[in-house]
BALOBA-1460 file (C-alpha; in Angstrom, 3 decimals):
// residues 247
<rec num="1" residu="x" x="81.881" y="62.213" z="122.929"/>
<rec num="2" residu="x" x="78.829" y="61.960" z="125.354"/>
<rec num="3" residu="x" x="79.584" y="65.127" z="127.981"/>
<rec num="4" residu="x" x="82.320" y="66.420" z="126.288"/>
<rec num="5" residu="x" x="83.357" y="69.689" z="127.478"/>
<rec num="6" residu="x" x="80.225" y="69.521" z="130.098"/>
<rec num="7" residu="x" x="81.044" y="71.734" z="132.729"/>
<rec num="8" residu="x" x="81.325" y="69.089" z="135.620"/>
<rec num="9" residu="x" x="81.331" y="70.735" z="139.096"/>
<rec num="10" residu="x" x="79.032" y="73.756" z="138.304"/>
<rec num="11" residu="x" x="76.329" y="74.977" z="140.519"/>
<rec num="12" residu="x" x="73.519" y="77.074" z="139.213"/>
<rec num="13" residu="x" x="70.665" y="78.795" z="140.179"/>
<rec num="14" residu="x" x="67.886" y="78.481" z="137.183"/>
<rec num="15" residu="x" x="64.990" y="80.585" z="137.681"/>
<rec num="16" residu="x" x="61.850" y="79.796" z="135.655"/>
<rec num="17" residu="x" x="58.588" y="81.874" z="135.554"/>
<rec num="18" residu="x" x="56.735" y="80.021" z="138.774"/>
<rec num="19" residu="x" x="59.763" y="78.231" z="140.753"/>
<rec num="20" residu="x" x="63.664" y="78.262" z="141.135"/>
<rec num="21" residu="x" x="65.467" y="75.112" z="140.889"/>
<rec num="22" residu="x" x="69.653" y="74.944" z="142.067"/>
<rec num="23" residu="x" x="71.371" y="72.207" z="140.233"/>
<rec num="24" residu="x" x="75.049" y="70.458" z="141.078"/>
<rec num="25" residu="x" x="76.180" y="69.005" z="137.784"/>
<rec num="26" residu="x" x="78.162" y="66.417" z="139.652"/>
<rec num="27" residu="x" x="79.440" y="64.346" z="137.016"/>
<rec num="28" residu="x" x="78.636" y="63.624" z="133.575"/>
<rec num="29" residu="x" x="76.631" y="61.136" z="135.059"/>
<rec num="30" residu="x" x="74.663" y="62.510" z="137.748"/>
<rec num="31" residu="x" x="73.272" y="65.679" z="138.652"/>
<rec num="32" residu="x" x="71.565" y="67.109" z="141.968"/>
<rec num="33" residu="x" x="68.253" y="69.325" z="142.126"/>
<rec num="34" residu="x" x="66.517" y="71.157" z="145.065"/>
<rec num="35" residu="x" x="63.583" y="73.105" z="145.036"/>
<rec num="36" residu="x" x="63.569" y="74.474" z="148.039"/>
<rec num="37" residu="x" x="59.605" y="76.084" z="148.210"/>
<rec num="38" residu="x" x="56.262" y="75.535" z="146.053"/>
<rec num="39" residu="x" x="54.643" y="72.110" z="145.312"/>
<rec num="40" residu="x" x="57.424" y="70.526" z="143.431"/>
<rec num="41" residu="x" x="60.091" y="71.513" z="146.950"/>
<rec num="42" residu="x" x="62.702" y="68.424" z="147.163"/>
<rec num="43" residu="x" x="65.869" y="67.584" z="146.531"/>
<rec num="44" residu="x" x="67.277" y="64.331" z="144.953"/>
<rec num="45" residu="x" x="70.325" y="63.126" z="142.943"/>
<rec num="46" residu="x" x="69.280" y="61.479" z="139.656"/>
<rec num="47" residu="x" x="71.476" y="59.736" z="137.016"/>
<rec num="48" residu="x" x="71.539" y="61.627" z="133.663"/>
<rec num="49" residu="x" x="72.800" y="61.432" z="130.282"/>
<rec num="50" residu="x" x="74.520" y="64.443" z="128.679"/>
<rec num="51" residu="x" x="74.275" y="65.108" z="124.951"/>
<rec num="52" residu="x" x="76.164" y="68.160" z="123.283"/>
<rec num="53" residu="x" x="73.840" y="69.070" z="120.809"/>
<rec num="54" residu="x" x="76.291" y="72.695" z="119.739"/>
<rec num="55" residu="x" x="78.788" y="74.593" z="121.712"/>
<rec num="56" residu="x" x="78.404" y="75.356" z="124.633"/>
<rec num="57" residu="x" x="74.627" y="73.528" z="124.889"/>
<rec num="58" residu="x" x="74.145" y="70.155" z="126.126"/>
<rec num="59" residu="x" x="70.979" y="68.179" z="126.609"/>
<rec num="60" residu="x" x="70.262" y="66.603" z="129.884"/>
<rec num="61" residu="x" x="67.762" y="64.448" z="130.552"/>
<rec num="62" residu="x" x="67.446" y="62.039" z="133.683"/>
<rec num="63" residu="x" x="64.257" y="60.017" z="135.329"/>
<rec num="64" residu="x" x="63.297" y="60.818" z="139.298"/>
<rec num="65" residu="x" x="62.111" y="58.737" z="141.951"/>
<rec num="66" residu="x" x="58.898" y="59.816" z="141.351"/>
<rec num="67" residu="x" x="58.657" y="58.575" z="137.943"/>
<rec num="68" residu="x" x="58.639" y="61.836" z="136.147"/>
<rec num="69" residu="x" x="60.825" y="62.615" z="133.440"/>
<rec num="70" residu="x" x="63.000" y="65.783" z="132.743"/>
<rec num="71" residu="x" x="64.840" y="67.030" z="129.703"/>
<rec num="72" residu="x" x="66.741" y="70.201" z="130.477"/>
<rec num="73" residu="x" x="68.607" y="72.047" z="126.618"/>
<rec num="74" residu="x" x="71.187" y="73.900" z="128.511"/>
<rec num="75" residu="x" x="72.651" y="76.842" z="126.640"/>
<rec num="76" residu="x" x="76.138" y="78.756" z="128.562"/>
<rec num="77" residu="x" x="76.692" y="80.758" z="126.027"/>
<rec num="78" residu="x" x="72.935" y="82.310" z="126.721"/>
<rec num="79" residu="x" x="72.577" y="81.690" z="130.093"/>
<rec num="80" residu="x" x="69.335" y="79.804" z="129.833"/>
<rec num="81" residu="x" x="67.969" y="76.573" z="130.248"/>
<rec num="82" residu="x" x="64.786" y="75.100" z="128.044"/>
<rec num="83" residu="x" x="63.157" y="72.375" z="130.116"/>
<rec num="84" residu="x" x="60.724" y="69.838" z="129.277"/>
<rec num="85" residu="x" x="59.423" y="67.645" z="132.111"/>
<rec num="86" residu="x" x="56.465" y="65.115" z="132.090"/>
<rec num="87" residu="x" x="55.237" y="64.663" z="135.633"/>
<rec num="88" residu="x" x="53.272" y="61.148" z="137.105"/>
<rec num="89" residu="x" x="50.421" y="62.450" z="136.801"/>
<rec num="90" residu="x" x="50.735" y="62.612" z="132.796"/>
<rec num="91" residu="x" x="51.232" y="66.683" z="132.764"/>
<rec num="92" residu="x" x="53.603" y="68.001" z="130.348"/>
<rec num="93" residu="x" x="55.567" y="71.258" z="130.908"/>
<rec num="94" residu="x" x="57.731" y="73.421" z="129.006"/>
<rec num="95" residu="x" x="59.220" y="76.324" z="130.591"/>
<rec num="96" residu="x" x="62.802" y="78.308" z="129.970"/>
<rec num="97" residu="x" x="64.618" y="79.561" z="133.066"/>
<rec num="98" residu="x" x="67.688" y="82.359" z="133.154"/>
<rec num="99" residu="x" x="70.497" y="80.571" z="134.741"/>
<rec num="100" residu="x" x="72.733" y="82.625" z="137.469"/>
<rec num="101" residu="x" x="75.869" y="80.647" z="138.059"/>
<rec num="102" residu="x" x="76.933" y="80.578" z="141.914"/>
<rec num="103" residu="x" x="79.869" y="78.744" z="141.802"/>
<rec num="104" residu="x" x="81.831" y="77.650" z="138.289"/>
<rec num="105" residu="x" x="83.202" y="74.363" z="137.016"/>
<rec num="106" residu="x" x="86.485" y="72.625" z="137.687"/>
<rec num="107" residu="x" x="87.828" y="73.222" z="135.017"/>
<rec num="108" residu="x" x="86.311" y="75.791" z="131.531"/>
<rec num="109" residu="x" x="84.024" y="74.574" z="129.174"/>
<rec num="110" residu="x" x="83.936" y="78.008" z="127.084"/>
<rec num="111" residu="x" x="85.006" y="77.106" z="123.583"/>
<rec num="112" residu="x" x="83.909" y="80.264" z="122.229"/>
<rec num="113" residu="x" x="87.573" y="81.689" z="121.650"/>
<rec num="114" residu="x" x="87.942" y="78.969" z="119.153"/>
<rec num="115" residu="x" x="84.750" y="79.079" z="117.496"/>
<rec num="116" residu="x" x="85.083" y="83.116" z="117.248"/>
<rec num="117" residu="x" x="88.750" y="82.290" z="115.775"/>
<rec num="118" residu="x" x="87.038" y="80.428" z="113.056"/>
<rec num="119" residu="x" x="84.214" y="82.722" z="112.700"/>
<rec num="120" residu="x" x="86.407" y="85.641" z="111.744"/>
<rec num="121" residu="x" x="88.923" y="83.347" z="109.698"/>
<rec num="122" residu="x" x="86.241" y="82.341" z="108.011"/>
<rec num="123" residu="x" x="84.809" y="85.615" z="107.128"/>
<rec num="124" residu="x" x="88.287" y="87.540" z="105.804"/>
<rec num="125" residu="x" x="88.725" y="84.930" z="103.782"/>
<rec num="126" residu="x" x="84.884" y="84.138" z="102.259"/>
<rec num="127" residu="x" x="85.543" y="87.959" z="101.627"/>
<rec num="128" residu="x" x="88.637" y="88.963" z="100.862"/>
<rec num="129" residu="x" x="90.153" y="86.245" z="99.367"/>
<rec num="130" residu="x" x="87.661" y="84.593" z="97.344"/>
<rec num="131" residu="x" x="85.498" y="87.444" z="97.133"/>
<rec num="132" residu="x" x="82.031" y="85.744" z="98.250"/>
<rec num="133" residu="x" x="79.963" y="88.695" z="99.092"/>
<rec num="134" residu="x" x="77.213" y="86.382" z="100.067"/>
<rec num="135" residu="x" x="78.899" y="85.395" z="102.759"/>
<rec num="136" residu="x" x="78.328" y="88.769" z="104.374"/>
<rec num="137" residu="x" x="74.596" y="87.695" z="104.925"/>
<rec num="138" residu="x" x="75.491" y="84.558" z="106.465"/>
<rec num="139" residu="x" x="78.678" y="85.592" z="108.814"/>
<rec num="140" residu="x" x="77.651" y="89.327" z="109.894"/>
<rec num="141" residu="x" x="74.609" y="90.532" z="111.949"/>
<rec num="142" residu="x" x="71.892" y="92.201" z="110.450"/>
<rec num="143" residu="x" x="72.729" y="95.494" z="112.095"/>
<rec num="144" residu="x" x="76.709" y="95.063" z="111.789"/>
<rec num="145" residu="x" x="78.542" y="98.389" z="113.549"/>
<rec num="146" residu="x" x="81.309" y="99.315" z="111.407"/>
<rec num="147" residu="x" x="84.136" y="102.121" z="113.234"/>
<rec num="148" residu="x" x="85.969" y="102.690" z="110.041"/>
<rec num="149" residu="x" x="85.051" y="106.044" z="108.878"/>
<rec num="150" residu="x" x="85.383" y="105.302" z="104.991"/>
<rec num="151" residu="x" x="83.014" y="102.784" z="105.240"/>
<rec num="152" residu="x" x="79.114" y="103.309" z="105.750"/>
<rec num="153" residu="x" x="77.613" y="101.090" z="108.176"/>
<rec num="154" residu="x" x="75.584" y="97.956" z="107.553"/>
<rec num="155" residu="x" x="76.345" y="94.743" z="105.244"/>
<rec num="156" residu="x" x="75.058" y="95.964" z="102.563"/>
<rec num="157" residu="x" x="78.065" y="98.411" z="102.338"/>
<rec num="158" residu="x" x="80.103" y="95.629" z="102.978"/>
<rec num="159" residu="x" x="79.090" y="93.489" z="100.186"/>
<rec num="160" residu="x" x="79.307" y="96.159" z="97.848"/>
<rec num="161" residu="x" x="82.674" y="96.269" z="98.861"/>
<rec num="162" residu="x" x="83.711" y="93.095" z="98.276"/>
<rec num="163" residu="x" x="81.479" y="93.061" z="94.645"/>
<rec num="164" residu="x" x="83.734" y="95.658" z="93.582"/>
<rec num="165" residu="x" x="86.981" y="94.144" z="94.716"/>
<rec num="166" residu="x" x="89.474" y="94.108" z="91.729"/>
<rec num="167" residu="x" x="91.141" y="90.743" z="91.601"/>
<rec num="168" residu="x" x="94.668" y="91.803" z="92.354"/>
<rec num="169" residu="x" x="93.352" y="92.571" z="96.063"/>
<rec num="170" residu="x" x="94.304" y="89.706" z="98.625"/>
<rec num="171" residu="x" x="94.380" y="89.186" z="102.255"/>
<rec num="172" residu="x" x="96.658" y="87.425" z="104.082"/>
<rec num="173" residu="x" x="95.614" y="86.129" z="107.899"/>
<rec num="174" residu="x" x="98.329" y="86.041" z="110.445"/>
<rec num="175" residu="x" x="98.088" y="85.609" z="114.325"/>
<rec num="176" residu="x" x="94.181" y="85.394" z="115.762"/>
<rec num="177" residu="x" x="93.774" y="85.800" z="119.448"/>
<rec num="178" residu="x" x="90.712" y="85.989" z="121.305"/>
<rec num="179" residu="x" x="88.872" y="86.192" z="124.233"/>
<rec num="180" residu="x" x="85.083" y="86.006" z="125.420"/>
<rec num="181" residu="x" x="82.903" y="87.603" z="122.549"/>
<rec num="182" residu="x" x="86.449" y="89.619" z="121.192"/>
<rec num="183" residu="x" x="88.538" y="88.656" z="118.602"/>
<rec num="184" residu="x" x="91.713" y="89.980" z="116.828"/>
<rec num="185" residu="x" x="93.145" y="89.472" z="113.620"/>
<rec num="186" residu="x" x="96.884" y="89.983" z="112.204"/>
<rec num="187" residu="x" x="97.113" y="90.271" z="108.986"/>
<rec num="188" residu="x" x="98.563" y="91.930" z="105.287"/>
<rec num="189" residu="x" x="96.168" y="93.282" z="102.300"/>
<rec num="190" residu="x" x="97.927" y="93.407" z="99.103"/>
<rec num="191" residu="x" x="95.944" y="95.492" z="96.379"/>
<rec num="192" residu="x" x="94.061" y="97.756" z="98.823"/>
<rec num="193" residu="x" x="96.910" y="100.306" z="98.370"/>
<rec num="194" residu="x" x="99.626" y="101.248" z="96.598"/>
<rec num="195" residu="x" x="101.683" y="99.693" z="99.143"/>
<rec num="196" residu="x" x="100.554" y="96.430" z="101.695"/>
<rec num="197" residu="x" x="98.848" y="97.291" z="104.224"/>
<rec num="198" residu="x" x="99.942" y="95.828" z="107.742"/>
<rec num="199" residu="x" x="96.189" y="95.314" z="109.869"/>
<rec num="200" residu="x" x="94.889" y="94.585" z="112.931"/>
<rec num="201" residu="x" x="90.852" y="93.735" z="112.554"/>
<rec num="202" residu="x" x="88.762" y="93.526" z="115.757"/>
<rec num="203" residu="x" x="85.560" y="91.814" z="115.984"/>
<rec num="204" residu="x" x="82.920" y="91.685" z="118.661"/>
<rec num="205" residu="x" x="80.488" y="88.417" z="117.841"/>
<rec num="206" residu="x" x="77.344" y="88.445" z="119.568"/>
<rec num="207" residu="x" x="75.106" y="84.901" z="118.945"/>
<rec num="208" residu="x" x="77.513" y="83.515" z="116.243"/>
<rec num="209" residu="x" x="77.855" y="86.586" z="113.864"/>
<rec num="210" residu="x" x="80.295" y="89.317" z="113.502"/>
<rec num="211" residu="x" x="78.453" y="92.312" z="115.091"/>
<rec num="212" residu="x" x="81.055" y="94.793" z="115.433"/>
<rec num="213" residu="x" x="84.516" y="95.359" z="113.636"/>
<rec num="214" residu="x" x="87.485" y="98.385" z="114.146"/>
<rec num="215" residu="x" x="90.655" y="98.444" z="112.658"/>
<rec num="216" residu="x" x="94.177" y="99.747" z="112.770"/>
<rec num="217" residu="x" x="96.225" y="100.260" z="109.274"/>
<rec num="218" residu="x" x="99.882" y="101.149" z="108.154"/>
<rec num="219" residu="x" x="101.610" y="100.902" z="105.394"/>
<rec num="220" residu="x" x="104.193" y="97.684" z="105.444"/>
<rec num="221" residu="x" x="108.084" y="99.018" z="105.492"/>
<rec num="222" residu="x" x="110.585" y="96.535" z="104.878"/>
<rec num="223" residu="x" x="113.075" y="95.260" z="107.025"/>
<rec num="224" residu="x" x="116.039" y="96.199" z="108.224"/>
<rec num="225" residu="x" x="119.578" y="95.453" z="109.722"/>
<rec num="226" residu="x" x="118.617" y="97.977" z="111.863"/>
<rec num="227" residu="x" x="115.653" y="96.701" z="113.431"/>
<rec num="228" residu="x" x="117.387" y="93.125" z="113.746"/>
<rec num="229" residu="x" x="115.313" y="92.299" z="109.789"/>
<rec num="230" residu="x" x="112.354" y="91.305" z="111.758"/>
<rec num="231" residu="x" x="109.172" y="92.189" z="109.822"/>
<rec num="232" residu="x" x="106.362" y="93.808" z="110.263"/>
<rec num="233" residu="x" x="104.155" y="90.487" z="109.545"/>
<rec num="234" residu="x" x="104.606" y="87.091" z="108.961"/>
<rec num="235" residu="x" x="101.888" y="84.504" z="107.530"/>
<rec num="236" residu="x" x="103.611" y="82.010" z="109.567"/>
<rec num="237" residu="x" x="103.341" y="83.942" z="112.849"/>
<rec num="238" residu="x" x="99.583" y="82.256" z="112.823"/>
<rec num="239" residu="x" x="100.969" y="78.654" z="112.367"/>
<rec num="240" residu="x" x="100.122" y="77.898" z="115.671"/>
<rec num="241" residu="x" x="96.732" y="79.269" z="116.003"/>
<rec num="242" residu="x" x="94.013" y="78.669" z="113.436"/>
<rec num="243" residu="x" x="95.378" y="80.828" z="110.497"/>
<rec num="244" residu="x" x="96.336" y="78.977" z="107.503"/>
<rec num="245" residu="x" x="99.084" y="79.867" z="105.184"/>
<rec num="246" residu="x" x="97.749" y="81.456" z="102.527"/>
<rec num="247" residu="x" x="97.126" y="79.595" z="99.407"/>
């Protein structure tokens, strides 16, 4: 899996605190660097090896003509790259630079629809399903936004919540879809009401926890001849995304 997903054909302009550095990811084999001013001013094409080490962050780490040695940790999903170089003369640096992306890669590298997907699967059903309110901790931020106006904000309101749930309260996931750090969720709670309730959850996620949620809710109403007996949800209408059938 060496370079999987590395965004081949991406050019970026990392700025660290002394120097700015553009780099051609030409391959997952080789890269090209110029410096264009200060005592380190070149350019050269080395021959790398990538590592993904999480999503969206790769290690890359290549030898130069000169003998020095570079390890860059770059991270897309935070713009920034972590180097670690050791230079002929024996000197060690560390330094993090904020990349600026001047032209993008042949093809997308951003898996974070999918991981957000899973994220918020992951989270309506640690909560309302099996009623883990310690997964609140672990899958929301610390200061969680909530827009629902019968529910105070903060997880701690949410896992009191989902302490109290009775056990006849279950939630169904339907269709997820999702883009860049949004995510929206189809689905059915049974219990909450007297009647289902037909919802649509939104999520922002900001650095891999649910920071943000709004929802929509009606009451389910049965089909009809009259409206062709299509319902108003499905659990199946997610069996092509990454919502199970409930269990």
């Amino acid at each position: 899996m060496t370079g999987s997903g590395f965004p081949v054909g991406l050019e970026m302009d990392v700025s660290y605190p002394n120097f700015q550095v553009s780099l051609t990811l030409l391959s997952t084999e080789q890269l090209r660097f110029e410096i264009k001013e200060g005592p380190f001013a070149r350019t050269e094409t080395v021959d790398i090896q990538v590592v993904p080490i999480g999503n969206s962050i790769f290690a890359v780490s290549w030898q130069e003509e000169s003998g020095a040695t570079v390890t860059n940790v770059q991270d897309y999903d935070r713009s920034l790259v972590f180097s670690f170089a050791t230079l002929p003369d024996g000197q060690f640096l560390r330094m993090t630079g904020k990349m600026a992306i001047t032209r993008p890669a042949h093809r997308s590298s951003d898996d974070r629809p999918r991981r957000n997907k899973e994220l918020v699967l992951e989270a309506m059903i640690s909560l309302f399903q099996r009623r883990d309110a310690s997964a609140v901790e672990r899958l929301y931020a610390r200061d969680y936004i909530q827009h629902n106006p019968n529910i105070p904000q903060g997880r701690d309101a949410l896992q009191a919540i989902v302490t109290g749930l009775p056990e006849h309260v279950f939630y169904e996931p339907g269709l997820i879809v999702a883009g860049d750090d949004l995510v929206a969720i189809h689905g059915r709670i049974r219990g909450w009401a007297d009647e289902p309730l037909i919802a649509v959850d939104i999520f922002r996620i900001e650095d891999g926890r649910l920071a943000e949620h709004w929802d929509v809710l009606q009451s389910e109403v049965a089909a009809t001849a009259a409206d062709g007996g299509i319902s108003m949800f499905d659990p199946e209408e997610g069996a092509h995304g990454t919502a199970p059938k409930p269990g």
